[in-house]
C-alpha positions in Angstrom: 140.0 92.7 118.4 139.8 91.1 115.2 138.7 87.5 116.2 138.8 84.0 115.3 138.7 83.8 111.5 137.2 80.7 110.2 137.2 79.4 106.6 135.4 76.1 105.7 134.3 73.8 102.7 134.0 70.1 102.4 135.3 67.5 99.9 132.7 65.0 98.0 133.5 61.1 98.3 136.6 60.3 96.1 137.8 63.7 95.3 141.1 63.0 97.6 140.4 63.4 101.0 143.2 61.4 102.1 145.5 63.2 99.9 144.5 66.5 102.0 144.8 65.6 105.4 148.4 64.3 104.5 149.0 67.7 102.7 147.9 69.3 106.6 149.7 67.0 108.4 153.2 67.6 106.5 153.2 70.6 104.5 155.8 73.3 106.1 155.1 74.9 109.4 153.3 72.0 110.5 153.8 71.3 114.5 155.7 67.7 114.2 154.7 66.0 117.5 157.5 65.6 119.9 157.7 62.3 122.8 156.1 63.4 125.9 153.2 65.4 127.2 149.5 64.5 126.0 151.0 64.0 121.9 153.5 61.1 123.5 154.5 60.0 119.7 154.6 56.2 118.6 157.9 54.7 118.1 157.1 52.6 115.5 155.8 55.3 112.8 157.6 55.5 110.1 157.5 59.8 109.5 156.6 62.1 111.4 153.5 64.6 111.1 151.7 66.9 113.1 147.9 65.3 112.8 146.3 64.6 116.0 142.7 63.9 116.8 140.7 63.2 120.1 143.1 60.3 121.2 146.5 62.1 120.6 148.4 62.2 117.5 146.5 60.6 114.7 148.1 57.4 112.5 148.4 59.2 109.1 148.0 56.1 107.0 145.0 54.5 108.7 143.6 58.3 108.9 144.2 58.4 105.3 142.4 55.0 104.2 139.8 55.8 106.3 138.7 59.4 104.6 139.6 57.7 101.2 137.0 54.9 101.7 134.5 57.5 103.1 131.4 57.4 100.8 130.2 60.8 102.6 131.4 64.3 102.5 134.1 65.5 105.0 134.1 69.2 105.9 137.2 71.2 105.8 137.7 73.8 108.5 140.6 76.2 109.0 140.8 78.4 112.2 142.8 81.2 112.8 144.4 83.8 115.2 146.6 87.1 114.7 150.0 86.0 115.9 149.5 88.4 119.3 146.1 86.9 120.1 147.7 83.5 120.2 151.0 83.7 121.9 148.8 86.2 124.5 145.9 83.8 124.8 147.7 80.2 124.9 147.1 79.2 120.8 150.5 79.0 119.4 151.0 75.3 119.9 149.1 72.3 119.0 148.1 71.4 122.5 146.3 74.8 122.9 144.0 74.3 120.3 143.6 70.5 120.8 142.5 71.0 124.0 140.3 74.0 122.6 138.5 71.6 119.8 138.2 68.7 123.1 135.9 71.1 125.2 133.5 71.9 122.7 133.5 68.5 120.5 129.6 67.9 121.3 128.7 71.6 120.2 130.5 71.1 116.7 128.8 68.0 116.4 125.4 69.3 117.0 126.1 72.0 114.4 127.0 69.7 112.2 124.0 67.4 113.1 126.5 64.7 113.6 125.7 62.8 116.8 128.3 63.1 119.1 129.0 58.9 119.2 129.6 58.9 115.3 131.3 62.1 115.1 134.7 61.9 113.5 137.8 64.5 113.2 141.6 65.0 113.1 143.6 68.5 112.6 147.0 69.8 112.5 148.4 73.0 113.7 150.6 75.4 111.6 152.7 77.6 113.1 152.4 80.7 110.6 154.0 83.8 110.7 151.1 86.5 110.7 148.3 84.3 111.7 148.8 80.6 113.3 146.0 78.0 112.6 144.8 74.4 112.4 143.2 72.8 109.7 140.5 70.4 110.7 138.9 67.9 108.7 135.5 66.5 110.2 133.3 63.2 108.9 130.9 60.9 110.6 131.1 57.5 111.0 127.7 56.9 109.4 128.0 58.4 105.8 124.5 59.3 105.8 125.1 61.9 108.4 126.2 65.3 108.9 124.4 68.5 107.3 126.2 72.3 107.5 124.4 75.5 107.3 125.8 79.2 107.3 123.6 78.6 110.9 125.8 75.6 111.9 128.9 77.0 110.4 128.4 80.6 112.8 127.6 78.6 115.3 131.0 76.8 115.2 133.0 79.7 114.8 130.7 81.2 118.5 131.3 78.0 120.4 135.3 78.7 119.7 135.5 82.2 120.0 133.7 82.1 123.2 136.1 80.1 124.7 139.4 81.8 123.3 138.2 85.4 124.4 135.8 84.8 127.3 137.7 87.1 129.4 138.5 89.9 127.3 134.6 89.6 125.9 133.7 90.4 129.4 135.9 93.4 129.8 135.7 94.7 126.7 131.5 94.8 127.6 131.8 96.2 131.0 133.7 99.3 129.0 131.1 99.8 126.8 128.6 99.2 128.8 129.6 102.5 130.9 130.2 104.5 127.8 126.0 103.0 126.2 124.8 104.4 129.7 126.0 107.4 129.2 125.0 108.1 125.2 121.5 106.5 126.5 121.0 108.9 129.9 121.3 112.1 127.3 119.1 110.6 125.1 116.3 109.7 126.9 116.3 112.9 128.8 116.1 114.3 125.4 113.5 112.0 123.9 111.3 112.2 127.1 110.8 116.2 126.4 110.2 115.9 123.0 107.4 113.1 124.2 106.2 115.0 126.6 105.9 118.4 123.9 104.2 115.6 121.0 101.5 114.2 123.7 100.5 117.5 124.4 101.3 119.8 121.6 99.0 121.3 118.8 100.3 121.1 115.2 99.7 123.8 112.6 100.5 121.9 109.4 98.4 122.8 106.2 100.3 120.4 104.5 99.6 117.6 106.2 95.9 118.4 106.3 95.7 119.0 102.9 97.7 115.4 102.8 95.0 113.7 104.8 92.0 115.1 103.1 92.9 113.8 99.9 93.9 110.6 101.9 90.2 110.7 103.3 88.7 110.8 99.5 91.2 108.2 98.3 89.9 105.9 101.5 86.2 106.3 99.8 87.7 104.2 97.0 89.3 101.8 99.3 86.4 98.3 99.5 87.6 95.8 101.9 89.8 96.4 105.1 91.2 100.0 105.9 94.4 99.0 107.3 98.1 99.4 105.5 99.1 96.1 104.2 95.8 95.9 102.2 95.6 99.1 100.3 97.1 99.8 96.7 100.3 101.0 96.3 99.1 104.7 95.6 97.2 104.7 98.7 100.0 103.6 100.2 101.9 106.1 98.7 100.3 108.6 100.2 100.6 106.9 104.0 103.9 107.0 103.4 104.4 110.9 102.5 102.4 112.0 105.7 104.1 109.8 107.6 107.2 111.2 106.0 106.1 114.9 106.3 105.6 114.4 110.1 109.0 113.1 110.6 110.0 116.6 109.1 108.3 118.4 112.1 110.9 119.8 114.6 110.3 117.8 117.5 109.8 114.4 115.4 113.1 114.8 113.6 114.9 115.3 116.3 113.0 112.5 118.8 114.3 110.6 115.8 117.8 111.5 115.5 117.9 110.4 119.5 116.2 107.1 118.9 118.6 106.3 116.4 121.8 107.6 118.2 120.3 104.7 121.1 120.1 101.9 118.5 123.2 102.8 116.6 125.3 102.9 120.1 123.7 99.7 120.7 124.3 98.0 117.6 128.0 99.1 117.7 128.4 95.7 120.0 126.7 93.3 117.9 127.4 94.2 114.9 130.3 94.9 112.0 128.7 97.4 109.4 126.8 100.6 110.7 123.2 100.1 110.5 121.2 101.8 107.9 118.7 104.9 108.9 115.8 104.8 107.2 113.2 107.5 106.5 110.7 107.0 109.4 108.0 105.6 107.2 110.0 102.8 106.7 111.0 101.7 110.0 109.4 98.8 110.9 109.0 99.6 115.0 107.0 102.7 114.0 104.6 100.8 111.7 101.8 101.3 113.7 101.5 105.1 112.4 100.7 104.3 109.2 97.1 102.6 110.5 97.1 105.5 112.9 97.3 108.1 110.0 94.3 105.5 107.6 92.0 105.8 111.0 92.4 109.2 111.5 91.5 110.0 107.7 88.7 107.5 107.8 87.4 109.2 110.7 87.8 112.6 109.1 85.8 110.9 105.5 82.8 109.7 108.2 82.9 112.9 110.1 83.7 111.5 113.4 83.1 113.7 116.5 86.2 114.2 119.0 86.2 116.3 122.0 90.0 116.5 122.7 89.4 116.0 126.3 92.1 113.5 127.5 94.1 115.8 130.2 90.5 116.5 131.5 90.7 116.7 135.4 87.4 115.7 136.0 87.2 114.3 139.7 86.2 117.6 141.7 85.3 116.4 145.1 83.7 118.8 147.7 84.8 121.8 148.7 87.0 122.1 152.2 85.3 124.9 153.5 82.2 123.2 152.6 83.0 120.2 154.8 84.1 122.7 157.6 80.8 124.8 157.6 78.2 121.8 157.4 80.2 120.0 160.1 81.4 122.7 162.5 79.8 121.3 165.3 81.8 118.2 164.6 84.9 119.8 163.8 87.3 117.4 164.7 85.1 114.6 162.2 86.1 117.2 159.8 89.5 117.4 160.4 90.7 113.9 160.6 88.7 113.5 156.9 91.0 116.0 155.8 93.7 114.4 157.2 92.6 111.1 156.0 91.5 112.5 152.5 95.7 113.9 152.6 97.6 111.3 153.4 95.6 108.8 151.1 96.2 111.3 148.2 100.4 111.3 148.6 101.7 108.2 146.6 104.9 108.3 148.6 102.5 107.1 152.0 103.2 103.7 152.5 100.3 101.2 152.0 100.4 100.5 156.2 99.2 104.3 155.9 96.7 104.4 153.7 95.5 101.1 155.5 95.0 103.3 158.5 93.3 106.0 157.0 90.6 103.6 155.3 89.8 102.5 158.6 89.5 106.3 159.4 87.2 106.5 157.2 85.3 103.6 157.8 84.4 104.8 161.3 83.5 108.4 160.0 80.9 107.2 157.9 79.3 104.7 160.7 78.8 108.0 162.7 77.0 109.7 160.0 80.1 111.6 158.4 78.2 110.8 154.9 81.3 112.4 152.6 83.6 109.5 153.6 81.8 107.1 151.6 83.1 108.9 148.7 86.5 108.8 149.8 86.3 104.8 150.4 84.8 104.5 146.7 87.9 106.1 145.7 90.5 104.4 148.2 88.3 100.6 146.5 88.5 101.8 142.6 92.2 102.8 142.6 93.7 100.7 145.3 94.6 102.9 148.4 95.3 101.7 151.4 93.4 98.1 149.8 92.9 95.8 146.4 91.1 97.5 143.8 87.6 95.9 143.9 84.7 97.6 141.7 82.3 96.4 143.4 82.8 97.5 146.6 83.9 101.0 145.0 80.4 100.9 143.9 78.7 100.4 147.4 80.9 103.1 148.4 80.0 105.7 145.8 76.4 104.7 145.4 76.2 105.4 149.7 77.7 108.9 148.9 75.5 109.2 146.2 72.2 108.7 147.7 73.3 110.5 150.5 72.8 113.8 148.1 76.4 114.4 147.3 76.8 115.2 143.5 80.6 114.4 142.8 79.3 111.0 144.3 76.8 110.4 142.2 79.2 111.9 139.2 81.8 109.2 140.0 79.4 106.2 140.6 78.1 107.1 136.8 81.4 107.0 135.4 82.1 103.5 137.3 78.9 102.4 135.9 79.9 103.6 132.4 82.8 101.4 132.6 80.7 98.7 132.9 78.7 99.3 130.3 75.6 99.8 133.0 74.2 102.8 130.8 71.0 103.2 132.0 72.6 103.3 135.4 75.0 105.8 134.6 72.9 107.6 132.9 70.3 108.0 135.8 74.0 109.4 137.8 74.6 111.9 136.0 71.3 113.2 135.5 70.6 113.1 139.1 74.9 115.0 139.2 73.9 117.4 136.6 70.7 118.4 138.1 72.8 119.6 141.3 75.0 121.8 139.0 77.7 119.3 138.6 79.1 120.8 134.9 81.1 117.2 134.0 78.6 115.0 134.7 76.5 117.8 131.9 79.2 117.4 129.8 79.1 113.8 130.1 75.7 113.7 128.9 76.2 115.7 126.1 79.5 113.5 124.9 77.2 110.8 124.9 74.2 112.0 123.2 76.4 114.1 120.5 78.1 110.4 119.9 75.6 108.2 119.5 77.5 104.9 120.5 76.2 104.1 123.8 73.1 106.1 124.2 70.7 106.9 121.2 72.2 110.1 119.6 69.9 113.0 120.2 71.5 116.0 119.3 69.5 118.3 121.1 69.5 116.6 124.4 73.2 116.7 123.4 73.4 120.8 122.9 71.1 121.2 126.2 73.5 119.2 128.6 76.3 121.1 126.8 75.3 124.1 127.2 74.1 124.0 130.7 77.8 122.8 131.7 79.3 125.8 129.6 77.6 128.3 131.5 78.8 126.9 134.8 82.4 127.3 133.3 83.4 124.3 131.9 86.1 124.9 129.4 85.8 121.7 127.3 81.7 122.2 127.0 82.6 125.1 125.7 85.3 124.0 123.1 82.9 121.8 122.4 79.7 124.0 121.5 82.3 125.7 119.1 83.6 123.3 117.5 80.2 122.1 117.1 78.8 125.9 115.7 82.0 126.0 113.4 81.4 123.0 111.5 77.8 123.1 111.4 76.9 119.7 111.1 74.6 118.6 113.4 73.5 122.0 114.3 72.9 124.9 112.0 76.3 127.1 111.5 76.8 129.6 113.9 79.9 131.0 113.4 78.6 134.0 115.7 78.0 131.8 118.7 81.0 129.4 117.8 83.7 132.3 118.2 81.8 133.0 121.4 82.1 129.7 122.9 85.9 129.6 121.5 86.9 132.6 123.4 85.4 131.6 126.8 87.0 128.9 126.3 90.3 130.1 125.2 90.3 132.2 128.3 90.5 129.6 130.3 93.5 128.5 128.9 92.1 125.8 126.4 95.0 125.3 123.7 92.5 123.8 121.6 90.0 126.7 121.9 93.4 129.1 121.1 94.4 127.4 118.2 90.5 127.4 116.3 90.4 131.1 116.9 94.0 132.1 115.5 92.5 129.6 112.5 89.0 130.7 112.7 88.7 132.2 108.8 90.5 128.8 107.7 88.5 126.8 105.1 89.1 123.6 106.1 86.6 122.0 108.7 87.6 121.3 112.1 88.8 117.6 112.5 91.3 118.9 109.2 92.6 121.3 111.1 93.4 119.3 113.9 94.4 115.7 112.1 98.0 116.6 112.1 98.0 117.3 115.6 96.0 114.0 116.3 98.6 111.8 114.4 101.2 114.0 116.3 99.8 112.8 119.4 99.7 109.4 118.4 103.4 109.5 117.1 104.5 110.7 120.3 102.6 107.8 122.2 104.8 105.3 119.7 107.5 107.1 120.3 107.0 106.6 123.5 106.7 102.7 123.4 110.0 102.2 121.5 111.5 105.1 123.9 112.8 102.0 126.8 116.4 101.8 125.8 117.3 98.5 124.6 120.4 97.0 127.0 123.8 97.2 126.6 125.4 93.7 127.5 125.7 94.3 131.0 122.2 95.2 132.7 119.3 96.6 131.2 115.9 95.4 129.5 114.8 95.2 126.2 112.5 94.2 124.2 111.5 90.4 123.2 112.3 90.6 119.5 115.2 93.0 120.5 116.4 90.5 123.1 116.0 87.6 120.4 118.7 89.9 117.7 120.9 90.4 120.7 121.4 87.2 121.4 122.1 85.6 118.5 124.9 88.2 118.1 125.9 87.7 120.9 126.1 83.7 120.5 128.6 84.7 116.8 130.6 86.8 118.8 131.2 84.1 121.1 128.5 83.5 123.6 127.4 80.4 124.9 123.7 79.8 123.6 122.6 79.7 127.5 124.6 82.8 128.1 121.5 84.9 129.3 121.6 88.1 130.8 119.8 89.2 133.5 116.7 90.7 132.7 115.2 93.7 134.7 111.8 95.0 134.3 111.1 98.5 133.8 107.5 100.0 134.3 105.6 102.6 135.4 102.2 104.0 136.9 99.6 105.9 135.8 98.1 107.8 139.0 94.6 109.6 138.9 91.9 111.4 140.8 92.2 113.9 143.6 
């Protein structure tokens, strides 16, 4: 469908104005208005024409004297149809398109900031061969007035088209719309496992490490704000080439290629020339890795610790043959706490339910069942079977807790944590790790390795750490060897950092895997895992521009997205209120046991 063309350009006061719209409204192939119908023709003129205007055919002369004595400009506009598209659609006469220019005379005007009252016109229709059209001339009554833009002039050319292929517009997006869903199914299925395989994937890049240590010496340099739009263009320079080298990673590229075969498919409606792909450092909706990549290398040039813990399942409630034993006089207690502590834990159980099951609970507890208070802290902190409310989680956990139960007093300390209560949480976890709980001693030694909420004291920090790694705890372990390797803030041990690494690694900690296969590397640890850090981070981005932006029928998309779309959408034709209807798209993070 090639559309409604539209040409226009205006004449300056005393240039001939008149002169024109009698060249329109007799040159060859001009309609001539006939007697009858709405262009009933006056008797009395003296030659015929084909100009009309808002009242019916226009009086030439007067028409004439009236543009000649105009001291303001009057816009020229010529509109225009393939021959098909106006015998099909109702535009090979002069009535069609006078009754066309009628219906949307206060939209011209307000493109043309004319008010509507002052706003002047008259056109004729020619009946060409290839492509029939009207010329249109347009003034206002109040010289002073009227101002065009390439804005106003699109906006002219929407208004019309709108109206002339309203229909076919419709259809034409319905098709598409089915072909978009099916290009944007494949690709999110796609993009979603290469998501899923960034998040959670380790990246052996030397290049990128090297890349990022130089970045970290350049960043030494840098006075002022760390963040992209303030560095020097060779700083920036090198942003850019490890952004660009992690878009050459396998499961970037190709994450990539899928995120532009969604925008291109998308782009196909609102626009006439394919859009351009750029190199990933220069896309503008992945922007935010270039500050990713500036923190991470800051981070590596101050030594920051990490402790690559984020999948950490830390919530280990008590055992279930425990509850069995202590209770087996009151067996059935136990048994409808399991039952409760089930059917609370299945996300699919309706809230009525869970509801149920807190109540359960509730009369467990007032019979001494002392374990169900940590299930009601849970069932208050993440909203099962009632509102979230922190504080009475709190009662909940801190009941539990004093009662002698360490996962209790593990998951009132991280509450507390939250809440920046440190002394609080503190006193939790010591009382936790005391008991034998191994997170709440890894806890305490995240804290007083960091230093940020706690005074660092690094051997408090390699005593809680330790104590958790010989109950077991895989990431206590990762941690002592990372902490051996580099030797920072404890001597160098390589000796008891491969130790640590392989008890680690035997527990199936990727992290611990990847430092022994690199364990004679020479770079320190945070270089050898940067690339895999800012892989991480690109696959979170990745993830927030993964929501497939919506075809014209259905869908949601983002605001500056929606913003693009429409205005498209208005030059192709749309009304300005056209709005589609907008569907929100979310999801849920779910934790605990």
């Amino acid at each position: 469908m090639e559309g409604l063309i539209q040409k226009s350009g205006y004449i300056r006061p005393g240039n001939g104005g008149g002169h024109y719209a009698e060249y329109i409204a007799t040159r060859d192939g001009v309609e001539e208005l006939k007697p009858g119908g709405y262009l009933e023709y006056m008797a009395e003129r003296h030659r015929s024409h084909g100009l009309f205007s808002a009242d019916g055919p226009a009086d030439l002369e007067k028409t004439m004297d009236e543009i000649n004595g105009h001291t303001g400009p009057v816009w020229t506009f010529i509109y225009s149809l393939k021959r098909a598209d106006a015998v099909r659609l109702g535009y090979d006469s002069a009535e069609g398109w006078r009754n066309l220019l009628l219906a949307h005379l206060t939209e011209l005007a307000q493109a043309m900031k004319i008010p509507p009252s002052n706003f002047r016109w008259c056109a004729a229709f020619h009946d060409e061969k290839h492509h029939p059209h009207i010329h249109m001339m347009v003034w206002s009554a109040d010289p002073k007035q009227g101002y065009l833009t390439e804005k106003g002039i699109e906006k002219m050319r929407s208004q019309l088209s709108y109206e002339i292929y309203r229909d076919e517009l419709l259809s034409l997006y319905q098709e598409k719309d089915l072909s978009y869903q099916q290009v944007r199914d494949a690709a999110m299925e796609a993009m979603g496992r290469l998501i899923r395989e960034m998040k959670s994937g380790l990246c052996d890049s030397p290049i990128i490490a090297s890349q990022m240590e130089t970045l970290a010496e350049m960043l030494s340099e840098v006075k002022g704000k760390k963040v992209y739009g303030y560095l020097k263009k060779p700083v920036k320079a090198r942003v850019d080439a490890i952004v660009d080298e992690l878009a050459r990673l396998p499961e970037v590229a190709e994450c990539y290629v899928q995120w532009n075969r969604l925008r291109d498919e998308l782009e196909r409606y609102y626009k006439d020339t394919p859009r351009e792909h750029k190199p990933l450092s220069q896309q503008s909706e992945f922007k935010a890795i270039k500050n990713m990549v500036i923190r991470e290398a800051e981070e590596l040039r101050l030594g920051t610790i990490t402790f690559e813990d984020t999948i950490m399942r830390d919530e280990v409630d008590e055992d279930q043959e425990e509850v069995y034993y202590v209770w087996s006089s009151r067996w059935e207690m136990a048994e409808a706490y399991q039952n409760a502590k089930e059917i609370l834990s299945v996300y699919e159980n309706t809230e009525e339910e869970k509801a149920e099951q807190v109540q359960v609970l509730e009369q467990l507890w007032s019979t001494g069942f002392t374990v169900a208070a940590h299930q009601l802290g849970k069932c208050w902190r993440d909203g099962r079977g009632v509102l979230p409310d922190d504080n009475q989680a709190e009662l909940w956990f801190r009941r539990a807790a004093e009662a002698g139960h360490d996962f209790s007093q593990y998951a009132l300390g991280k509450l507390l944590q939250s809440q920046k209560r440190m002394d609080e949480a503190v006193s939790w976890y010591e009382k936790a790790a005391a008991q034998g709980d191994s997170y709440a001693a890894y806890g305490l030694g995240k804290l007083y390795l960091e230093g940020k909420d706690v005074p660092k004291d690094v051997a408090k920090a390699v005593e809680y750490l330790r104590a958790s790694a010989e109950q077991g705890n895989e990431y206590a372990q990762y941690a002592l060897g990372k902490l051996y390797l580099a030797g920072e803030d404890v001597s160098q041990d390589r000796e008891q950092a491969y130790s640590w690494f392989w008890e680690s690694a035997s527990q199936g900690n990727k992290y611990a895997q990847f430092f022994l296969a690199h364990f004679n590397d020479t770079h320190s640890p945070n270089v050898l895992l940067s690339a895999t850090k800012l892989l991480h981070h690109l696959g979170r981005i990745f993830q927030d521009n993964s929501v497939p932006p919506a075809a014209p029928v259905g869908h949601s998309v983002d605001w500056k997205l929606r913003q693009k779309i429409r205005q498209k959408k208005i030059a192709m034709g749309h009304r300005p209120d056209d709005h589609e209807e907008e569907q929100n798209q979310g999801g849920m993070v779910m934790g605990g046991m």
